[in-house]
C-alpha positions in Angstrom: 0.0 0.0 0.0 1.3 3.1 -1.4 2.1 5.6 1.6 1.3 9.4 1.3 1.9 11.0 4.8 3.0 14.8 5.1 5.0 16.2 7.9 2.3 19.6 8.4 5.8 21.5 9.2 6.8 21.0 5.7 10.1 19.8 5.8 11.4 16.6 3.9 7.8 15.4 4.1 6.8 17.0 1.1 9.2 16.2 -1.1 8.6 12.4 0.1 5.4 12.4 -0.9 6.3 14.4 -4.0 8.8 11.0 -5.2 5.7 8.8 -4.0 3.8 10.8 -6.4 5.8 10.0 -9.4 5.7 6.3 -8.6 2.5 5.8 -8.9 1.2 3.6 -11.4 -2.1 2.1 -12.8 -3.3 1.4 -9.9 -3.3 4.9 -8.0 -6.6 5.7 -6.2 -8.6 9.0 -7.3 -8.1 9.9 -3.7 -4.1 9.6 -4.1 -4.3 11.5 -7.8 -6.5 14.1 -6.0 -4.0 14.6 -3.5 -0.7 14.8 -5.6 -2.5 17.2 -7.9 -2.8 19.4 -4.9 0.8 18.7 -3.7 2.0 19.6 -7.6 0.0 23.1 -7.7 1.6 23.8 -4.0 5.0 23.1 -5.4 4.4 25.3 -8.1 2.9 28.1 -5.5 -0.4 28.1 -7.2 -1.6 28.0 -3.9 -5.4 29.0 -5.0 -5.6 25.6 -7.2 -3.7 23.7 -4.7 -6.2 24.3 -1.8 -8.8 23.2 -3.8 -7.2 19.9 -4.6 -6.3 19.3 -1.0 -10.1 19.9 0.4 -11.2 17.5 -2.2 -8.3 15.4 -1.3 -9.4 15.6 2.5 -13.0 14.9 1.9 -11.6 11.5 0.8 -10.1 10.8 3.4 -6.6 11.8 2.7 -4.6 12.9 5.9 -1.8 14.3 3.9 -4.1 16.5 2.3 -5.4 18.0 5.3 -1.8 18.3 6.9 -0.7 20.1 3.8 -3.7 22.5 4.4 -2.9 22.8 8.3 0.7 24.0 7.0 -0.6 26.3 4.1 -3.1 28.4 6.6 -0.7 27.9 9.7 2.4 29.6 7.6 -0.3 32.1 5.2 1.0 30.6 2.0 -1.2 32.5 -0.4 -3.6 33.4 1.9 -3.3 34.8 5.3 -2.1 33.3 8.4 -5.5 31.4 10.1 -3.9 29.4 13.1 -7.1 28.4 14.0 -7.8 27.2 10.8 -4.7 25.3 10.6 -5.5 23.6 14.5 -8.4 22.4 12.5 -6.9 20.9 9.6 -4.0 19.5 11.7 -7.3 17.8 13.7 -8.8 16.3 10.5 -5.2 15.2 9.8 -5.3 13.3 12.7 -8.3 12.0 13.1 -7.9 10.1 9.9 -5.0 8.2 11.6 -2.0 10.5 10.0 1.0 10.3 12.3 2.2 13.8 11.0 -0.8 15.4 11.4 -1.4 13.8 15.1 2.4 15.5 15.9 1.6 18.8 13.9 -1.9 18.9 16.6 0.4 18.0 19.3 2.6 20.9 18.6 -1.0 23.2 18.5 -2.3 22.0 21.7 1.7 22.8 23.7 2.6 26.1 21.9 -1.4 27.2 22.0 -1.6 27.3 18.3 -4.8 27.9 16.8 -6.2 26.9 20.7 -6.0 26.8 24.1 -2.5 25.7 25.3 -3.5 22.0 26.8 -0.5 20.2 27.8 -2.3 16.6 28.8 -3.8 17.0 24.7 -0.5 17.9 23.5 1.2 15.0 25.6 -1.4 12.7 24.5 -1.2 13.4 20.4 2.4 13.1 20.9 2.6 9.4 22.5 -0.2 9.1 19.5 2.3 10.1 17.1 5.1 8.2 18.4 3.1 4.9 18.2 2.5 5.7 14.4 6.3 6.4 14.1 6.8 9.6 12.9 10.3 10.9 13.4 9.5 13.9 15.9 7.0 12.0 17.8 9.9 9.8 19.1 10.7 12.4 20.6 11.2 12.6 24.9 8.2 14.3 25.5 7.9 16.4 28.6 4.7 15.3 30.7 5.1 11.8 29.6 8.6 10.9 30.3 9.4 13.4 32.3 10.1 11.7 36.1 8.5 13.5 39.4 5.4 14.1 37.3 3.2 13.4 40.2 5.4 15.9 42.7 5.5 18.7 39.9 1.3 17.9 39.7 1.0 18.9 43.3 3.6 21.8 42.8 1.0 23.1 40.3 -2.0 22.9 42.7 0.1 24.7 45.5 0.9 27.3 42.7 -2.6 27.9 41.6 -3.9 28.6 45.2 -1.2 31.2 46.0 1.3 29.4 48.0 4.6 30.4 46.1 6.4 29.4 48.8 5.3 25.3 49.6 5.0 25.3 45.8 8.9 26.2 45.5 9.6 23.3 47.8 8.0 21.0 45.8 8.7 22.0 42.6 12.8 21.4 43.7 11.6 18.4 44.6 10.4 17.3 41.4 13.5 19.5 39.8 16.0 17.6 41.8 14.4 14.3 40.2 15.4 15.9 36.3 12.0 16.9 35.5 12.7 19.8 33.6 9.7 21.4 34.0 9.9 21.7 37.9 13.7 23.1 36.9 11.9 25.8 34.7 9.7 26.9 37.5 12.1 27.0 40.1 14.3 29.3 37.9 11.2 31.4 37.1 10.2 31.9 40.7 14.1 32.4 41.6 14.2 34.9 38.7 10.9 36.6 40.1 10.9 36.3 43.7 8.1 34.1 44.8 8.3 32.3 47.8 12.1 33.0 48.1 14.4 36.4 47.9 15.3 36.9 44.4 18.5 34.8 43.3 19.7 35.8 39.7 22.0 33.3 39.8 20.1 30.4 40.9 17.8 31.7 38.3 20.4 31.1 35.5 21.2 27.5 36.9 17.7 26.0 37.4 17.4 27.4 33.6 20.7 25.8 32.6 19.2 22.7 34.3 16.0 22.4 32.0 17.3 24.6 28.7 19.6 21.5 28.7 16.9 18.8 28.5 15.3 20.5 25.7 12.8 22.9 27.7 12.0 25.7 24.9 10.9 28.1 27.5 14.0 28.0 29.7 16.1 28.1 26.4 14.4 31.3 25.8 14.7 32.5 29.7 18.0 31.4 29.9 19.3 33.4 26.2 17.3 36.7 28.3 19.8 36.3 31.1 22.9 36.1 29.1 21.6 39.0 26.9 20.7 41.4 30.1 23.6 40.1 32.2 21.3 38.9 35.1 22.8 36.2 37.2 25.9 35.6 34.5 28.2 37.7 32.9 26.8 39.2 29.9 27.5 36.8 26.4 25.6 37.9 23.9 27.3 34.8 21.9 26.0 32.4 24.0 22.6 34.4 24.5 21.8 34.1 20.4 22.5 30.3 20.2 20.2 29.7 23.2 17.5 31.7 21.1 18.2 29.4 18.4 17.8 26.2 19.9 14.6 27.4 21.3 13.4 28.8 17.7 14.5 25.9 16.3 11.4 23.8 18.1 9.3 26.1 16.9 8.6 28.1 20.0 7.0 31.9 19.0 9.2 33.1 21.9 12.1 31.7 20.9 11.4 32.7 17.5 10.4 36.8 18.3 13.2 36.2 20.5 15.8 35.2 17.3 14.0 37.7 15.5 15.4 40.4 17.9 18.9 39.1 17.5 18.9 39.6 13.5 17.0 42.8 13.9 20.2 44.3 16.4 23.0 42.1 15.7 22.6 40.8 19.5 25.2 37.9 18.6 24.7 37.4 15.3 25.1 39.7 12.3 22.5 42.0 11.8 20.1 41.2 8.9 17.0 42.3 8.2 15.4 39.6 5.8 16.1 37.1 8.7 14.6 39.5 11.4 11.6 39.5 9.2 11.5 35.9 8.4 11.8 34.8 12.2 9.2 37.7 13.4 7.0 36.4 10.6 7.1 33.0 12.4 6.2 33.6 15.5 3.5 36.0 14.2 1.6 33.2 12.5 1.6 31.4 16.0 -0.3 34.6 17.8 2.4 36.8 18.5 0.7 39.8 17.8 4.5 41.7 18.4 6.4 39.8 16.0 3.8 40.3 13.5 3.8 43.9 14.0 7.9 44.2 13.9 7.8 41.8 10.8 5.4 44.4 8.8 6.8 47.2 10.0 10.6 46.2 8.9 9.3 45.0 5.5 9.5 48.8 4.4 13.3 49.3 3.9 12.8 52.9 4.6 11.8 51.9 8.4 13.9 52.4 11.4 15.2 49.0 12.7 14.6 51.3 16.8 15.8 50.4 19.7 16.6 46.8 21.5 14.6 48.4 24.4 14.2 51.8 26.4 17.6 53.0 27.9 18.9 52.7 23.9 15.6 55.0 22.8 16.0 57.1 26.0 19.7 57.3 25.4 20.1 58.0 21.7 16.8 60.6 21.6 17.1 62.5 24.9 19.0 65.5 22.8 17.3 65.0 19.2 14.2 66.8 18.7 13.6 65.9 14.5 16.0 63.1 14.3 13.4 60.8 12.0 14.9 62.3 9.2 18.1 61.2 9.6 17.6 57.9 11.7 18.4 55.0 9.1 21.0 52.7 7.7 21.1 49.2 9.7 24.3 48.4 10.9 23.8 44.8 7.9 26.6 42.3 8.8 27.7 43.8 12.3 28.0 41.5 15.2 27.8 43.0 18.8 29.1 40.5 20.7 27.8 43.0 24.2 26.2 45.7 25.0 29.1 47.9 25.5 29.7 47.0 21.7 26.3 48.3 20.9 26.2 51.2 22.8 29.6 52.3 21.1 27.7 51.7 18.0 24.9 53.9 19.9 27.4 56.4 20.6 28.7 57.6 17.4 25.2 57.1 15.5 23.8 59.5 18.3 27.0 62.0 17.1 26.0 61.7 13.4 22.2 62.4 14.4 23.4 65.5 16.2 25.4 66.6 13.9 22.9 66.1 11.1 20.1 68.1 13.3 22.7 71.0 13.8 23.1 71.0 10.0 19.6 71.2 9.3 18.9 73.9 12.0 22.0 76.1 10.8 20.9 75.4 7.0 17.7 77.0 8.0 18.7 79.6 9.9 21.3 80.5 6.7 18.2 80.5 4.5 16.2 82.5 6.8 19.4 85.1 7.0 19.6 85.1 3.2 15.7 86.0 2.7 15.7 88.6 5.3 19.1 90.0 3.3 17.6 89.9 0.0 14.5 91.7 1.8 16.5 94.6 3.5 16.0 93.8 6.5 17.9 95.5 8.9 17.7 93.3 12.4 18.6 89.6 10.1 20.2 87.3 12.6 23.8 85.4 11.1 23.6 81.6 11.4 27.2 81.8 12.7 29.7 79.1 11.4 28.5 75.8 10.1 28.3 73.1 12.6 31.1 70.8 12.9 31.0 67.3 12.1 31.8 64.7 15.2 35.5 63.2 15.1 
């Protein structure tokens, strides 16, 4: 029986299916033709044609189809991003028994995609998807391998009802055992102060602890605390590659969070097409943010701003019309810290100063001139030119 399953996050899957397309023979089913039709007019981008196929595809029964259709809506491929219309392909997907499809709803129900974030669901479609062998649904999943899963249960409840404190306990209980979710929480309520005195540091190593194991959320946390410096010398380096491993499995956070590092150079080198592709990512999972950064640094012309406040504050406290002159990304630079960045900051606040002096002393020549040519007799001099910063 010829196999036509689709990975719904698009990757080798497709072109998988694609070679099982071209072996088909006599034999083929109107539902497989159907559905390679579809998957031909997607390869081609003629997305309009290709959804058409797929729904027919789906109505008989083909779980490729509807993953295909999950990822088309999920990613806006010819039409605009509908997470929740992609949770309900990814559904259809695997409710027809496709493996992919179970993993793809999996991934919905964790990262709240198209839904309500529902870890026991997610945990569930995933042992589904392992037991119809799809590559990622091998995967350790947290909640069902995880050990302690019983003590971090009760570290929840304790949460919930407002006892930080007992909850803490517990949670290091179950963090001691390796669950890495009960090593994400105790970093969070280290990092925020509930239950215990804040502790930076034990922040960063209770993050360390479960970014290690593969938690996306303390890959994320932990990048934040080598970016700001909190709890660990400041390595912007190491700060971008934590981002990345957390982008990587397809966590918006870790995603927008990427999508910062391209858009200021924070460890990488700057680049703007990346910025926009990893904001555009984590904007079709609900980040209303990233989409917002994505659109607005699609327009070349568009200010790249400022990694947070102190930079605006910094940069803008003397600059009254700077617009005009704020521009040119620093493309291919690297700041490996902030001080790098903020000697970056330094001279381009210089150049917009010196570029507002210009444009004040320019108009204060013209104004000269006209009240010269008019015979005035009270015209005010504009004084030498400005000098440009060393």
């Amino acid at each position: 029986m010829l196999l036509l399953a689709l990975a719904g996050s698009c990757r080798a899957g497709v072109m998988e299916d694609w070679d099982a397309c071209q072996k088909l023979g006599a034999n083929a089913t109107q539902t497989q033709l159907t559905y390679c039709g579809g998957l031909r007019s997607f390869l081609q981008k003629d997305y309009t044609h290709a959804i058409d196929s797929l729904n027919r595809a789906g109505a008989q029964g083909s779980g490729g189809a509807f993953g295909l259709l999950g990822y088309i809506y999920e990613k806006g491929r010819g039409v605009p991003p509908d997470p929740a219309r992609a949770f309900g392909y990814y559904r259809q997907a695997a409710q027809v028994g496709n493996g992919d499809g179970m993993h793809e709803l999996a991934r919905c129900y964790r990262y709240g995609i198209g839904t309500a974030r529902n870890e026991p669901e997610a945990v569930r479609w995933f042992k589904e998807a392992a037991a119809h062998g799809t590559e990622e649904g091998n995967q350790p999943v947290p909640g069902h391998t995880d050990p302690a899963q019983a003590v971090f249960d009760a570290g929840v409840q304790q949460y919930k009802a407002g006892n930080y404190a007992a909850a803490l306990e517990t949670f290091r209980k179950a963090a001691d055992a390796g669950n890495p979710r009960a090593q994400l929480q105790v970093g969070s309520q280290y990092e925020r102060g509930e239950g215990i005195a804040k502790n930076a540091a034990e922040a960063v190593r209770w993050y360390a602890k479960a970014a290690a194991a593969g938690d996306t959320t303390a890959q994320k946390n932990l990048g934040q605390m080598y970016e700001n410096g909190q709890g660990t010398p400041e390595n912007w380096t190491l700060a971008a590659e934590w981002y990345q491993k957390s982008a990587s499995k397809g966590s918006p956070d870790g995603e927008f969070a990427l999508g910062r590092c391209y858009e200021f150079g924070i460890g990488v080198p700057q680049d703007r097409a990346l910025a926009i592709q990893w904001f555009q990512k984590a904007g079709a999972q609900g980040n209303s943010q990233a989409a917002y950064f994505a659109k607005w640094l699609k327009e070349p012309t568009n200010f790249i701003g400022f990694r947070n406040n102190t930079e605006h504050n910094y940069v803008m406290d003397r600059l009254h019309f700077a617009g005009d002159f704020l521009g040119g990304d620093p493309a291919g630079v690297t700041f490996r810290s902030s001080d790098e960045r903020d000697r970056f900051l330094i001279a381009f606040k210089s150049n917009a100063v010196f570029h507002e002096a210009q444009a004040k002393w320019a108009m204060n020549r013209a104004n000269y001139q006209s009240c010269m040519s008019a015979g005035g007799s009270n015209c005010q001099a504009p004084g030498a030119p400005p000098a440009p910063p060393r």
